[in-house]
C-alpha positions as protocol buffer text, in pm:
chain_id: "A"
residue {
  index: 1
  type: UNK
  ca { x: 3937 y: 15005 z: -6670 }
}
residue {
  index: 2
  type: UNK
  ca { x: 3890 y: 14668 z: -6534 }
}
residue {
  index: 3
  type: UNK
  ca { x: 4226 y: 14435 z: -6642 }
}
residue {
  index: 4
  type: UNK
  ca { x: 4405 y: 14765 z: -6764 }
}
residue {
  index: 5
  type: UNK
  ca { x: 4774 y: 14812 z: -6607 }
}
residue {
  index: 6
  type: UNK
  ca { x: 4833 y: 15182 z: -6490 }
}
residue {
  index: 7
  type: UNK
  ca { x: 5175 y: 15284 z: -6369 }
}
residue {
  index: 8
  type: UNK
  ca { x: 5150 y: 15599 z: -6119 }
}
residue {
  index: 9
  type: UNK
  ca { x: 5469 y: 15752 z: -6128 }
}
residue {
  index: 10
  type: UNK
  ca { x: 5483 y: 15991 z: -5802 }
}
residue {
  index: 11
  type: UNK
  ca { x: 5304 y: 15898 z: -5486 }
}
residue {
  index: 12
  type: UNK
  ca { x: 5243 y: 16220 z: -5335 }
}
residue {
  index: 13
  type: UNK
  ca { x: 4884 y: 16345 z: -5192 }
}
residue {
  index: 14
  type: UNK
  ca { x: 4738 y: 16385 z: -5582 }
}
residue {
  index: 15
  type: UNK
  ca { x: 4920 y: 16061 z: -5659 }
}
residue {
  index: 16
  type: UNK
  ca { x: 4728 y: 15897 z: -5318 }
}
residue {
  index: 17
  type: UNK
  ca { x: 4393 y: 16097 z: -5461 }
}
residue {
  index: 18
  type: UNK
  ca { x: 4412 y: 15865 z: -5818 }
}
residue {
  index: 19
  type: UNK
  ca { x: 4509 y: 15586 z: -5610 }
}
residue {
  index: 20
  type: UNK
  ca { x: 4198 y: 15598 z: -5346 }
}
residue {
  index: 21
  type: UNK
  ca { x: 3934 y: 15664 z: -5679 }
}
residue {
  index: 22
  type: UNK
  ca { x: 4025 y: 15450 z: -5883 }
}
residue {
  index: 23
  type: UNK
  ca { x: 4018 y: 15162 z: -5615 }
}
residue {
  index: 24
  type: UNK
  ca { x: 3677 y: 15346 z: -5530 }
}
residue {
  index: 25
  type: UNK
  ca { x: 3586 y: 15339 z: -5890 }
}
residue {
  index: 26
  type: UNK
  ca { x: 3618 y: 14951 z: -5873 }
}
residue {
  index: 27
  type: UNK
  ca { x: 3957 y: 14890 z: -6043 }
}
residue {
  index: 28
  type: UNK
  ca { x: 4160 y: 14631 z: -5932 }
}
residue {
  index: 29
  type: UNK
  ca { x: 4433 y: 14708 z: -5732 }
}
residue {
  index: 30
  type: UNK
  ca { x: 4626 y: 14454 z: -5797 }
}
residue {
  index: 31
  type: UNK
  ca { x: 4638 y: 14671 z: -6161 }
}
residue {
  index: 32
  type: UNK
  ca { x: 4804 y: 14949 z: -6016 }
}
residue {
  index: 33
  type: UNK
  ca { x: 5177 y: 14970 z: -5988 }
}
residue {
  index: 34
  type: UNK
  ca { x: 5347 y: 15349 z: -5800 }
}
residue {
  index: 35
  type: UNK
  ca { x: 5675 y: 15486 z: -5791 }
}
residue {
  index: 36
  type: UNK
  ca { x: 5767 y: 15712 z: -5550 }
}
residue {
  index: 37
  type: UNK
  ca { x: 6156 y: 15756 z: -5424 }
}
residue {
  index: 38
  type: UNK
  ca { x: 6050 y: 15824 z: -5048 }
}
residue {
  index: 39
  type: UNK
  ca { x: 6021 y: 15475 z: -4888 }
}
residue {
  index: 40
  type: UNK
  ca { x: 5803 y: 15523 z: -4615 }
}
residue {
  index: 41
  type: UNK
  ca { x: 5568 y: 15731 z: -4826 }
}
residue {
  index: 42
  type: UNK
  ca { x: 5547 y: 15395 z: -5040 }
}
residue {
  index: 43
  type: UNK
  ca { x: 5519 y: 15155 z: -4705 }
}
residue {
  index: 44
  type: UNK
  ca { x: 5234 y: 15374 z: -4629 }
}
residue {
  index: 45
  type: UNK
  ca { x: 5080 y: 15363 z: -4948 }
}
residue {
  index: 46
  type: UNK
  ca { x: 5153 y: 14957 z: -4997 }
}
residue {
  index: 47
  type: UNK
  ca { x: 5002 y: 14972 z: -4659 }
}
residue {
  index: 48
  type: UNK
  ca { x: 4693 y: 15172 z: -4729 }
}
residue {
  index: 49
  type: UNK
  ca { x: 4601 y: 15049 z: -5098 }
}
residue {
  index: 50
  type: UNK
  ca { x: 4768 y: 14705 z: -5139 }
}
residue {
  index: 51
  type: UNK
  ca { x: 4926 y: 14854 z: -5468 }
}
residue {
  index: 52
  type: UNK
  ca { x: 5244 y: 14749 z: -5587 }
}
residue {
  index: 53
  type: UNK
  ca { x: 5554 y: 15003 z: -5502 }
}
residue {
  index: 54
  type: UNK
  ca { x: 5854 y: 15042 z: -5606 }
}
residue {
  index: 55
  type: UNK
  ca { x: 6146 y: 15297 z: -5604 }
}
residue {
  index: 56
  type: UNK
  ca { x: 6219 y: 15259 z: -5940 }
}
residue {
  index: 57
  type: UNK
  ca { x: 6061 y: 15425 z: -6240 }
}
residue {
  index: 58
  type: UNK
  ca { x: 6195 y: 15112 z: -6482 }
}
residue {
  index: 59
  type: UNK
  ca { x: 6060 y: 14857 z: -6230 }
}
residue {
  index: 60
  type: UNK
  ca { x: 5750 y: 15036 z: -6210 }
}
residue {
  index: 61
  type: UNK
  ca { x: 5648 y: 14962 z: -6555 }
}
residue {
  index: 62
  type: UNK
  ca { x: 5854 y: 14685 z: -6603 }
}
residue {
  index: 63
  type: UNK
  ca { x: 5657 y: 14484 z: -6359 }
}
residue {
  index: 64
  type: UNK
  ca { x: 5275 y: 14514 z: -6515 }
}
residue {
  index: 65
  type: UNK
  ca { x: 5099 y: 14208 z: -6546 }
}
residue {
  index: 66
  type: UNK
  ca { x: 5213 y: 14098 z: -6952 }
}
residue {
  index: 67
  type: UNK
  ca { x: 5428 y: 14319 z: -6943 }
}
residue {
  index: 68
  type: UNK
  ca { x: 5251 y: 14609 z: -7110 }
}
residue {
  index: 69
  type: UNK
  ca { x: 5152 y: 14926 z: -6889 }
}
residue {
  index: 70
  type: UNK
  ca { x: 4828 y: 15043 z: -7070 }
}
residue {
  index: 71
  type: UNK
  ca { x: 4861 y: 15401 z: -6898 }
}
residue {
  index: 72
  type: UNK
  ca { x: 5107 y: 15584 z: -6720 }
}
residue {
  index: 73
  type: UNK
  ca { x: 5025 y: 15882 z: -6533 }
}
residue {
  index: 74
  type: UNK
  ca { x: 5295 y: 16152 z: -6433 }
}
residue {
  index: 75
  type: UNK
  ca { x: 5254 y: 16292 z: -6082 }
}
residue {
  index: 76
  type: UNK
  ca { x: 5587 y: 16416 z: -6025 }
}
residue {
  index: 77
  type: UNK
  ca { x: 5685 y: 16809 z: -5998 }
}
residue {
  index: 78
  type: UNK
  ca { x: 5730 y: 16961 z: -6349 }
}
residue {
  index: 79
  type: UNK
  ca { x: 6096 y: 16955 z: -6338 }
}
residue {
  index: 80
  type: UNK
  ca { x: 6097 y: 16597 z: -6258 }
}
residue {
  index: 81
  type: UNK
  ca { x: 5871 y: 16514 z: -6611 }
}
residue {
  index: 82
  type: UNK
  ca { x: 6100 y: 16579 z: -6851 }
}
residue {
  index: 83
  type: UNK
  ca { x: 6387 y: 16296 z: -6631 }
}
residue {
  index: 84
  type: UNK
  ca { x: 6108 y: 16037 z: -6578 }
}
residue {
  index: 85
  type: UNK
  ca { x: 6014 y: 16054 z: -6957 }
}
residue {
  index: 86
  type: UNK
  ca { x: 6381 y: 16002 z: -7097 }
}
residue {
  index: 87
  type: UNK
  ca { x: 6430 y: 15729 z: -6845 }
}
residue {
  index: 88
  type: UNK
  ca { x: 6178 y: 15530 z: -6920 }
}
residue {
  index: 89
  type: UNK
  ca { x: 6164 y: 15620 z: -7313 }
}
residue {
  index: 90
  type: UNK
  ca { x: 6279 y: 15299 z: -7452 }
}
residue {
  index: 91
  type: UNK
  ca { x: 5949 y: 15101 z: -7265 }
}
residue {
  index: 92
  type: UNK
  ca { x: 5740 y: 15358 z: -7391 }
}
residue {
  index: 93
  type: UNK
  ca { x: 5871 y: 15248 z: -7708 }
}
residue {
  index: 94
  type: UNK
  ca { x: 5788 y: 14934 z: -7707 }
}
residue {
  index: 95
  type: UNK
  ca { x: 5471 y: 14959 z: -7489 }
}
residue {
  index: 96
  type: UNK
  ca { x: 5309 y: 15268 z: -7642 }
}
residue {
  index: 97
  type: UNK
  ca { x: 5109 y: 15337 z: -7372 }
}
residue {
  index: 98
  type: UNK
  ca { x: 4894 y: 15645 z: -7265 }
}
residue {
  index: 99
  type: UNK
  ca { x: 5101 y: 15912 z: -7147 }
}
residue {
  index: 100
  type: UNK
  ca { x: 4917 y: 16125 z: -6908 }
}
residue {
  index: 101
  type: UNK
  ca { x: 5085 y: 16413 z: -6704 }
}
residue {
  index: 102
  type: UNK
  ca { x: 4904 y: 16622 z: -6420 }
}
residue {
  index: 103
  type: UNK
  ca { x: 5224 y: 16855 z: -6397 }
}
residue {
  index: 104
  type: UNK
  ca { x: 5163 y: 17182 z: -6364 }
}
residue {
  index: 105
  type: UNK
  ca { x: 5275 y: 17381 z: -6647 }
}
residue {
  index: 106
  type: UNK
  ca { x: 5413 y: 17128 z: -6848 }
}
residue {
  index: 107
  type: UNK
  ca { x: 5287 y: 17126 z: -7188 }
}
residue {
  index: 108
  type: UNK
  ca { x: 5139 y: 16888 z: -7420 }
}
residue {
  index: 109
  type: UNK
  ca { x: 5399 y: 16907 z: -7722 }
}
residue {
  index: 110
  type: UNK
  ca { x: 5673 y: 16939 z: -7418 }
}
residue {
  index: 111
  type: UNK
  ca { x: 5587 y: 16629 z: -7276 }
}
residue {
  index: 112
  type: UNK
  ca { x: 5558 y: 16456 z: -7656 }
}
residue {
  index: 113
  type: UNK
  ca { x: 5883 y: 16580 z: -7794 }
}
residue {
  index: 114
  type: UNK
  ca { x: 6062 y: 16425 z: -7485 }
}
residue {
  index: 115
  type: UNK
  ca { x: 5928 y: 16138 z: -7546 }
}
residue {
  index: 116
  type: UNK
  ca { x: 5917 y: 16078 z: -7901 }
}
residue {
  index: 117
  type: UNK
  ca { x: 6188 y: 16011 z: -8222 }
}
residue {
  index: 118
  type: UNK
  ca { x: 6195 y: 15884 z: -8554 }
}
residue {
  index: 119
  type: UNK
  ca { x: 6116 y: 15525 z: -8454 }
}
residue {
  index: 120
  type: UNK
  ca { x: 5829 y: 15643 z: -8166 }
}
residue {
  index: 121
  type: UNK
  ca { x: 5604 y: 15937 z: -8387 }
}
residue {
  index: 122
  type: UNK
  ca { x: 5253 y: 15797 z: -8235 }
}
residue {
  index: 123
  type: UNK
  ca { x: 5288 y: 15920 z: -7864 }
}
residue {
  index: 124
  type: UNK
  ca { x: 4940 y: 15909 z: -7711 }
}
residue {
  index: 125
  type: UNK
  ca { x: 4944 y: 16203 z: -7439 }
}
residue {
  index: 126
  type: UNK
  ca { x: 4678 y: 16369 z: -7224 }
}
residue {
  index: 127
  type: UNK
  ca { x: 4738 y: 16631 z: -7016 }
}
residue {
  index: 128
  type: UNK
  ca { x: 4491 y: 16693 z: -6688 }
}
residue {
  index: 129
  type: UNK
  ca { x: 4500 y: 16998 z: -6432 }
}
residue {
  index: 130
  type: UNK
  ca { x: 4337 y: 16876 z: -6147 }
}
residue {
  index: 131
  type: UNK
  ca { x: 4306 y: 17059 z: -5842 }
}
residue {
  index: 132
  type: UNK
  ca { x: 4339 y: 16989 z: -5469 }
}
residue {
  index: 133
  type: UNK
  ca { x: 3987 y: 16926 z: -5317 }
}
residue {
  index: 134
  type: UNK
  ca { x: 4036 y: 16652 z: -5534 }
}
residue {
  index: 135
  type: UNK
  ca { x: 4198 y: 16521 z: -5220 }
}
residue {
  index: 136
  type: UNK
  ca { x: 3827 y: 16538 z: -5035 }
}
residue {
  index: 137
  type: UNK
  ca { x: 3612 y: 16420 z: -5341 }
}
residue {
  index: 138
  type: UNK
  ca { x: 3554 y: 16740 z: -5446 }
}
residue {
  index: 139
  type: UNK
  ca { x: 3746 y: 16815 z: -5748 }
}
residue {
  index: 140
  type: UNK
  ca { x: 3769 y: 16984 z: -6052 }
}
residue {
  index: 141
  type: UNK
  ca { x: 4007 y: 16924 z: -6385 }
}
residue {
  index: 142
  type: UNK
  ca { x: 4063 y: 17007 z: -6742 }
}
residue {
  index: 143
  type: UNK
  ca { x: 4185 y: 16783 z: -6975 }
}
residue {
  index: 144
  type: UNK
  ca { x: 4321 y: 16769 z: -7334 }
}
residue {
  index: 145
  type: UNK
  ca { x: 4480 y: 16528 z: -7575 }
}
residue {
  index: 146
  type: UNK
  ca { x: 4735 y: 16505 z: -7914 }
}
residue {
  index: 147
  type: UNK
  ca { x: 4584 y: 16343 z: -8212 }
}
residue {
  index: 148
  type: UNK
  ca { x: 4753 y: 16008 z: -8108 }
}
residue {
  index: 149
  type: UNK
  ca { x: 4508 y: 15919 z: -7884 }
}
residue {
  index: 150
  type: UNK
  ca { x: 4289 y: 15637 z: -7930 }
}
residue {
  index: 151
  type: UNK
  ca { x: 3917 y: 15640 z: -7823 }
}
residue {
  index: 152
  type: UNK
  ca { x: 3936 y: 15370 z: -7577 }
}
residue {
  index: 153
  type: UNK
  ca { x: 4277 y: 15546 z: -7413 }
}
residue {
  index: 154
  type: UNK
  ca { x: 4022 y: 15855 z: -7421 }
}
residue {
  index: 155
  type: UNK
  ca { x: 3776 y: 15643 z: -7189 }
}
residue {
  index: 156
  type: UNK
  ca { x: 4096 y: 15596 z: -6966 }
}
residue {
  index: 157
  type: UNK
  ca { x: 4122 y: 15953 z: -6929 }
}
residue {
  index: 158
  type: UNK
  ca { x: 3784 y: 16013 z: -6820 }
}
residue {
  index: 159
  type: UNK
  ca { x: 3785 y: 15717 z: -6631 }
}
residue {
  index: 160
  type: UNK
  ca { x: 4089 y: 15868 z: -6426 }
}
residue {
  index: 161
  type: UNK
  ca { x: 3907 y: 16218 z: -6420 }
}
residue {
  index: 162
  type: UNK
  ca { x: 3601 y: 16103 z: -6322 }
}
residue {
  index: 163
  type: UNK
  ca { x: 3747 y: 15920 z: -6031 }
}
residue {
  index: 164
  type: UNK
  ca { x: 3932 y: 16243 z: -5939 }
}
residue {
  index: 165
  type: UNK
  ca { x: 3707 y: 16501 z: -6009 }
}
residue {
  index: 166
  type: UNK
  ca { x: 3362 y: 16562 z: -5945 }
}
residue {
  index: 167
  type: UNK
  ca { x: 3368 y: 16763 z: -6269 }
}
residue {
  index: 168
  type: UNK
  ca { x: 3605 y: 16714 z: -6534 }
}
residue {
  index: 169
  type: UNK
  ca { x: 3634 y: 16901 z: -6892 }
}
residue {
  index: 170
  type: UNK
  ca { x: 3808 y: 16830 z: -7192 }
}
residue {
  index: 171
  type: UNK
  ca { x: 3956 y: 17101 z: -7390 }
}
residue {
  index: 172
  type: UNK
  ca { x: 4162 y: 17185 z: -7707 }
}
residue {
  index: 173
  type: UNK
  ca { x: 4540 y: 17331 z: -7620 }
}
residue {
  index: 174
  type: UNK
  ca { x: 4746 y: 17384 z: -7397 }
}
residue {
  index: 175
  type: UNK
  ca { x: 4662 y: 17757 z: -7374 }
}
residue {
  index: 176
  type: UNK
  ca { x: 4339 y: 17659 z: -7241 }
}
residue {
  index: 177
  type: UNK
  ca { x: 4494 y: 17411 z: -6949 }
}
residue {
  index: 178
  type: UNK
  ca { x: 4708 y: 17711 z: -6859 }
}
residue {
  index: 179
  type: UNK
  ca { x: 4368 y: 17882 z: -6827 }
}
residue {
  index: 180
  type: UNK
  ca { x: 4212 y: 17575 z: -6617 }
}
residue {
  index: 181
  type: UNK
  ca { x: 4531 y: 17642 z: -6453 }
}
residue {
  index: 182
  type: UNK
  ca { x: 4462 y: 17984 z: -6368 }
}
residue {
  index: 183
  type: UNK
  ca { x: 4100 y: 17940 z: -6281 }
}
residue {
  index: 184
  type: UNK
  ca { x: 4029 y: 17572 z: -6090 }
}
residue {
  index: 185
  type: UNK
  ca { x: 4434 y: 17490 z: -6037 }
}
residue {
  index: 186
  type: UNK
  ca { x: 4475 y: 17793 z: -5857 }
}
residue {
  index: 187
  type: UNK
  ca { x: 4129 y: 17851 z: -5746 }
}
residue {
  index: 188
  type: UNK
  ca { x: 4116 y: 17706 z: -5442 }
}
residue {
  index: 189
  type: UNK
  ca { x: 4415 y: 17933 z: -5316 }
}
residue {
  index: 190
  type: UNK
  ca { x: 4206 y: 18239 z: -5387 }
}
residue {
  index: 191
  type: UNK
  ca { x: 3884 y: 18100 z: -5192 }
}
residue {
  index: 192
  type: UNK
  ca { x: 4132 y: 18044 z: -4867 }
}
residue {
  index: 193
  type: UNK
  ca { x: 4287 y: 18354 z: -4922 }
}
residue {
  index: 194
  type: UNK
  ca { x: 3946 y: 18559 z: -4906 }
}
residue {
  index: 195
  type: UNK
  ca { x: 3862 y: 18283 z: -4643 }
}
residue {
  index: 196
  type: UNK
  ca { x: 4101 y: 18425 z: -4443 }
}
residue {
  index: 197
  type: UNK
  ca { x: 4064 y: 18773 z: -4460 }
}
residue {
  index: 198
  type: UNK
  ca { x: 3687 y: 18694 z: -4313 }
}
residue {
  index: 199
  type: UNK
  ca { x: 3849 y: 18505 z: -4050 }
}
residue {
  index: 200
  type: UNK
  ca { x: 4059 y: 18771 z: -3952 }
}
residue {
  index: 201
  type: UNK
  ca { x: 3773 y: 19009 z: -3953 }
}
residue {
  index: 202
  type: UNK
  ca { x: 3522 y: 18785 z: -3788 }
}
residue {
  index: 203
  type: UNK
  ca { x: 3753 y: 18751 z: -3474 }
}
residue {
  index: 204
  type: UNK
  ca { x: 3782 y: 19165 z: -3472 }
}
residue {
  index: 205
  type: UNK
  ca { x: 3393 y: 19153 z: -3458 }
}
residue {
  index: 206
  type: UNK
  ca { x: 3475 y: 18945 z: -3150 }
}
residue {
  index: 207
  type: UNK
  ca { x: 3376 y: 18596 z: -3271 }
}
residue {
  index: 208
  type: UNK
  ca { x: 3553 y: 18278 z: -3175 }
}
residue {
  index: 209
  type: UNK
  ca { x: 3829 y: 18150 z: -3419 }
}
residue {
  index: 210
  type: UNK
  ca { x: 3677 y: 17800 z: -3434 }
}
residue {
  index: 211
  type: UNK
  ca { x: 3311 y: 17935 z: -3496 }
}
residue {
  index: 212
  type: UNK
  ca { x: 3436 y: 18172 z: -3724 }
}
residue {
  index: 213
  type: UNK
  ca { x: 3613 y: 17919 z: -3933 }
}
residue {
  index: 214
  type: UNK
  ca { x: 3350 y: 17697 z: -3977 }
}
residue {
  index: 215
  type: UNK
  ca { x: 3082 y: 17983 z: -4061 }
}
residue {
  index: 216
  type: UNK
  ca { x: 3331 y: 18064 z: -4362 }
}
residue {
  index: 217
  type: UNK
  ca { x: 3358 y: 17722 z: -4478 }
}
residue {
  index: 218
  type: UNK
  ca { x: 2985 y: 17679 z: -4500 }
}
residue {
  index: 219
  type: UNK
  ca { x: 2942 y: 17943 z: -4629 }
}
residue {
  index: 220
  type: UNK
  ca { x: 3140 y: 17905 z: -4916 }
}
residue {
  index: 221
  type: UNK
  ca { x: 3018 y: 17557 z: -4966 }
}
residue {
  index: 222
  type: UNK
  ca { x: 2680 y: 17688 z: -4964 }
}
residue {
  index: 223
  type: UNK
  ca { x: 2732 y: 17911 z: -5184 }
}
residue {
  index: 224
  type: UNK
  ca { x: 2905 y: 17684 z: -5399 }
}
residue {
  index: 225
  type: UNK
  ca { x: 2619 y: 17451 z: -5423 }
}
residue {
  index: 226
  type: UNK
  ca { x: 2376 y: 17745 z: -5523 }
}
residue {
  index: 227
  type: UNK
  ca { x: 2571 y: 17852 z: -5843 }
}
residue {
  index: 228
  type: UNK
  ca { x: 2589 y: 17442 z: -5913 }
}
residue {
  index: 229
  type: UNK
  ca { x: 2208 y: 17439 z: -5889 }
}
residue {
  index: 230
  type: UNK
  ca { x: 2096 y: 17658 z: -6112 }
}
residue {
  index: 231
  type: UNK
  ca { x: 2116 y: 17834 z: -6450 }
}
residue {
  index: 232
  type: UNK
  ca { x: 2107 y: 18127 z: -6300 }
}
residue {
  index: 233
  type: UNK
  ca { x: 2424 y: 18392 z: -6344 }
}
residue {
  index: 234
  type: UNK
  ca { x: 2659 y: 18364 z: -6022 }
}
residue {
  index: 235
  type: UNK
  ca { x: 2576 y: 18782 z: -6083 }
}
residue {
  index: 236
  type: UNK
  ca { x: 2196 y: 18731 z: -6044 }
}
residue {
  index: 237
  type: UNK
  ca { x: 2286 y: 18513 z: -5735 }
}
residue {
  index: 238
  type: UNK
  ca { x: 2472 y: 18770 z: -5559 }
}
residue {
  index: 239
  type: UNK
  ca { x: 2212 y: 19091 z: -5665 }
}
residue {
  index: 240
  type: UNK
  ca { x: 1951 y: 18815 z: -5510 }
}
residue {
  index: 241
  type: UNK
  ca { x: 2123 y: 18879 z: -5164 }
}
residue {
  index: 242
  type: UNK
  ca { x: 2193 y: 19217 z: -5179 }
}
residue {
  index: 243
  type: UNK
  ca { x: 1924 y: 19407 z: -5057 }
}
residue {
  index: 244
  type: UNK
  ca { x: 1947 y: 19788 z: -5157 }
}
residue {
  index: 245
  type: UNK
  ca { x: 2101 y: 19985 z: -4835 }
}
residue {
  index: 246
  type: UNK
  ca { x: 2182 y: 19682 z: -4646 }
}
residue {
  index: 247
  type: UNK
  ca { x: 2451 y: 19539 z: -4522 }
}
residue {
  index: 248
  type: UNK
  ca { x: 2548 y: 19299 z: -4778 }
}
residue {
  index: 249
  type: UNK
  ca { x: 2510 y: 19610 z: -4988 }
}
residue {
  index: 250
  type: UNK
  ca { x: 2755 y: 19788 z: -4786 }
}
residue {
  index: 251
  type: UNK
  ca { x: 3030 y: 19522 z: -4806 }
}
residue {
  index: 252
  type: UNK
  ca { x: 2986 y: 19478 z: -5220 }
}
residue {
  index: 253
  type: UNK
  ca { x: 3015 y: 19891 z: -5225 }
}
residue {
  index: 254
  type: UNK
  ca { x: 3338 y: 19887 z: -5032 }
}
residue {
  index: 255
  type: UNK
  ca { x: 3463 y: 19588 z: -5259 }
}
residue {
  index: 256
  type: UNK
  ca { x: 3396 y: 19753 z: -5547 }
}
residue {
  index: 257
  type: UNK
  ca { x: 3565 y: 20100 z: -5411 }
}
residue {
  index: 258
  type: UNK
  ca { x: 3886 y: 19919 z: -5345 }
}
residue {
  index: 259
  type: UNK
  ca { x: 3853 y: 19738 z: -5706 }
}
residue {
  index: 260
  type: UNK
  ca { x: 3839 y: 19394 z: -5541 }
}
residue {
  index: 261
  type: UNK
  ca { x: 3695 y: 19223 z: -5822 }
}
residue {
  index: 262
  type: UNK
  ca { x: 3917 y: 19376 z: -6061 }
}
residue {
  index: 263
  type: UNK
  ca { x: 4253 y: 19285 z: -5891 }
}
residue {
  index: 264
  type: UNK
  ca { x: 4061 y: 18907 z: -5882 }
}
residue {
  index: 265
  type: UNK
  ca { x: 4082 y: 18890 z: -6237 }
}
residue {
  index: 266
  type: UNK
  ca { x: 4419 y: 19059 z: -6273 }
}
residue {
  index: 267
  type: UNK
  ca { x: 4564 y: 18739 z: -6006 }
}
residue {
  index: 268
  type: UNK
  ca { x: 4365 y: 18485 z: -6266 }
}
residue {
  index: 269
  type: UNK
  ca { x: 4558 y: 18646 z: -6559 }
}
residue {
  index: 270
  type: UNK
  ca { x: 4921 y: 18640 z: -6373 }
}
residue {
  index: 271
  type: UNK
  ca { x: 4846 y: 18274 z: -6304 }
}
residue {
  index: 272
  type: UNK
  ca { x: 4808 y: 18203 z: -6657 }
}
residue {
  index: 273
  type: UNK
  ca { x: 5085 y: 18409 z: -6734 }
}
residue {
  index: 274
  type: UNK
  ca { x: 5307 y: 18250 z: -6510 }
}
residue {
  index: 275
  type: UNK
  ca { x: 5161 y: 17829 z: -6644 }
}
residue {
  index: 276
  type: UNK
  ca { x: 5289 y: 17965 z: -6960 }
}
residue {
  index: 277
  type: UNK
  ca { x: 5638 y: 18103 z: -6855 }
}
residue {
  index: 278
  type: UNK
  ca { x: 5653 y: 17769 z: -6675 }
}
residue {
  index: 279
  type: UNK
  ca { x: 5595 y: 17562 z: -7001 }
}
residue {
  index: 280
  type: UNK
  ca { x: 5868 y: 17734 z: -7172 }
}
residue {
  index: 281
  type: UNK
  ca { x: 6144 y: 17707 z: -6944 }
}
C-alpha cells in the first residue's frame, strides 16, 4: 500500500476505523484523501489523522497525488452509493480505479452497472461487510470481487481488510455477503441483545448494574476466545460446561423449551432476507 492514493468517501465511525488501520498498518497518510459533507466531523478527522478532507466528492479524488486515486472506498449509507458513483463517474473513467463499497446491502453488479457504459466495461469492484467491533480492533468482514479485478488491487483489498478486521474472508457472490451480512454484520446486535437480557436478569438476582455488565462482557469475550482456540465444535464447547442436572443444564433446558436457538436462526435468515430486499430496491 505504501505510495498508493485511496479516496475514503464518507467519514463516519467505519470511515474513522479504515482511517486509524491503515495509518496503523503503516500507510502514509499523506496518501489518504476523505470526503465527508459534515465539517466538523472532517476538522476532527484532519485533526486526528492529518488526512486530507474535503467536502467534495470531485475534489476528493481530484486532488490525489498524480492525479490518479488507486482505490476508492464507499462508506456512505446505501442510498447515498448509487449518487456518489454517478457523480464521480467520469474520473472513474479515466482513473479506473478500485471500487470498493462497505454499504450494506448494496450489491456487486448494483454498484458496477452504476458505474459502468460502453466506453468504461472493466470496472474493478470489491464489495466488504465489515462489522462494528471493527471500531475496537476486533473485527470481522467478508469480501468479494467482479472478474475486473486485478491481483495487485486484490492485495489492496486485503490490505484494507486486514487493517479492519481481525479476520477477513473472501467469498464468491453477493448472496453470500448478504449471508456475512446476516451472520458477522448483524452479529454483534444479537450478542448485545442476549447481553442484555442477562443484564436485566442479573440485577433481579440482586447484582449491581456495573458488576453485572462487566461479568457479561467477559464472559462473552471469554467465550469467544475458546471457540477461536480450538477445533473443537462451539457444540462440544457448550456440552463441556454443562454438567448433567446442573445449573447450566437448567438454563440450556429452559432455552431449548422456549425454542431459543431456533428463533436465533430464524433472526439470521430475516437478516439475509431483508440484505437482499435491500439490494433490489
Amino acid at each position: 500500500m505504501v505510495g498508493k492514493n485511496i479516496c475514503l468517501i464518507g467519514g463516519g465511525n467505519m470511515g474513522e476505523s479504515i482511517i486509524a488501520g491503515l495509518i496503523q498498518g503503516g500507510h502514509d497518510k499523506g496518501g489518504i484523501y476523505v470526503a465527508d459533507p459534515y465539517q466538523p466531523r472532517l476538522e476532527y478527522l484532519k485533526k486526528t489523522y492529518g488526512v486530507f478532507v474535503t467536502t467534495s466528492n470531485i475534489e476528493c479524488l481530484n486532488g490525489v497525488k498524480n492525479g490518479k486515486p488507486d482505490i476508492i472506498i464507499i462508506a456512505t449509507k446505501p442510498s447515498y452509493v448509487p449518487v456518489v458513483i454517478s457523480e464521480t463517474r467520469d474520473i472513474l473513467k479515466r482513473t479506473n480505479p478500485l471500487l470498493m463499497s462497505i454499504a450494506a446491502g448494496v450489491s456487486s453488479s448494483s454498484i458496477y452497472n452504476w458505474a459502468s457504459d460502453d466506453e468504461y466495461k472493466t470496472v474493478a469492484v470489491v464489495r466488504m461487510m465489515p462489522n462494528t467491533p471493527a471500531l475496537v480492533n476486533e473485527g470481522a468482514a467478508g469480501l468479494i470481487s467482479n472478474e475486473y479485478v486485478t491481483p495487485e488491487q486484490k492485495a489492496l483489498a486485503e490490505t484494507v481488510a486486514k487493517n479492519l478486521s481481525k479476520y477477513f474472508f473472501w467469498f464468491k457472490t453477493d448472496r453470500d455477503i448478504d449471508s456475512v451480512t446476516a451472520i458477522s454484520g448483524s452479529g454483534p446486535a444479537y450478542f448485545f441483545y442476549v447481553m442484555e437480557a442477562m443484564e436485566k436478569a442479573a440485577v433481579e438476582m440482586g447484582l449491581d448494574k456495573e458488576s453485572s455488565r462487566k461479568l457479561i462482557a467477559q464472559t462473552c469475550i471469554g467465550a469467544g476466545k475458546m471457540v477461536l482456540g480450538t477445533d473443537k465444535e462451539i457444540s462440544e464447547l457448550r456440552a463441556a460446561v454443562t454438567s448433567p442436572n446442573g445449573t447450566t443444564h437448567a438454563a440450556i433446558e429452559s432455552m431449548k423449551a422456549d425454542s431459543v436457538g431456533e428463533h436465533i436462526a430464524k433472526g439470521c435468515h430475516a437478516a439475509k432476507a431483508r440484505s437482499i430486499e435491500l439490494s433490489k430496491m
